[in-house]
C-alpha positions, 0 to 999 in steps of 0.5 A: 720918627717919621721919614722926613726925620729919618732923612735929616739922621742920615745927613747929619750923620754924613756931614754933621757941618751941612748948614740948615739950609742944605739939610732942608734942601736935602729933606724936601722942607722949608729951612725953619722946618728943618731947624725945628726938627733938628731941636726936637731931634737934639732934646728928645735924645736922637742926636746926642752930640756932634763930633768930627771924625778923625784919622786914627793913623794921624792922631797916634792911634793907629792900632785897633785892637778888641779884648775879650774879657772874662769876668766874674760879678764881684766887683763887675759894676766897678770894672765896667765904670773903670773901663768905661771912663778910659778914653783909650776905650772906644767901645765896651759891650756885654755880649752872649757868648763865651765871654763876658765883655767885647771892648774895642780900643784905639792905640798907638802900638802893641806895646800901649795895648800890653801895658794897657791890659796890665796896668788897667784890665787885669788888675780889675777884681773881676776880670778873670781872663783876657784875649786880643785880637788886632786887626791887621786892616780896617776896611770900614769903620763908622759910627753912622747908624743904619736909620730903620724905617719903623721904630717901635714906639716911635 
């Protein structure tokens, strides 16, 4: 990945609709450059996908919570598998730590939270134990990656 790719990441990132032509602008190359990039980058993976960002408030997911999970390794791989095809979950990490897992979820209210966390965490074999934080105010949420200058074997 050179710098030129680098460039064509961020735009994409902050404005997924920008036509090629912007984009090439933006870069500092020809159109057919950049629409020849922007393939490399969808075939060998860097972009996965394009998506709108949505208001969470104004889709009925307003709440944003985070459970810490405790759990054991019987029956780990499945919890994994089973939480990570909710839709409610936004994010699902094995973290260092006291815990085992972070999971970030998107919901309307506490009480979808609750009935989440006991009709899907807690019934899992290998969850031992939870915690929930909410938060109170997001001040900044992004799926934006910060592009590095160097990548190792890139």
């Amino acid at each position: 990945m050179d710098e030129i790719d680098r460039k064509i990441c961020e735009i994409v990132q902050r404005d997924g609709r920008a036509s090629t032509a912007a984009i090439a602008k933006a870069a500092g190359v020809p159109t057919s450059t950049a629409n020849d990039r922007l393939r490399r980058l969808a075939a060998n993976g860097t972009i996965q996908g394009w998506h709108a960002a949505l208001d969470p408030h104004l889709v009925g997911t307003g709440l944003a919570g985070f459970v810490l999970i405790d759990m054991g390794y019987d029956g780990e791989a499945e919890a994994v598998e089973v939480l990570c095809a909710r839709p409610e979950v936004m994010e699902l990490h094995h973290i260092s730590g006291a815990h085992s897992y972070l999971l970030k979820l998107r919901m309307q209210d506490m009480e979808a939270v609750q009935d989440f966390l006991a009709e899907v965490v807690k019934p899992l074999v290998a969850v031992h134990r939870t915690e929930t934080i909410f938060a109170m105010k997001t001040h900044k949420e992004t799926a934006a990656l910060h592009v590095a200058l160097e990548v190792d074997g890139a």
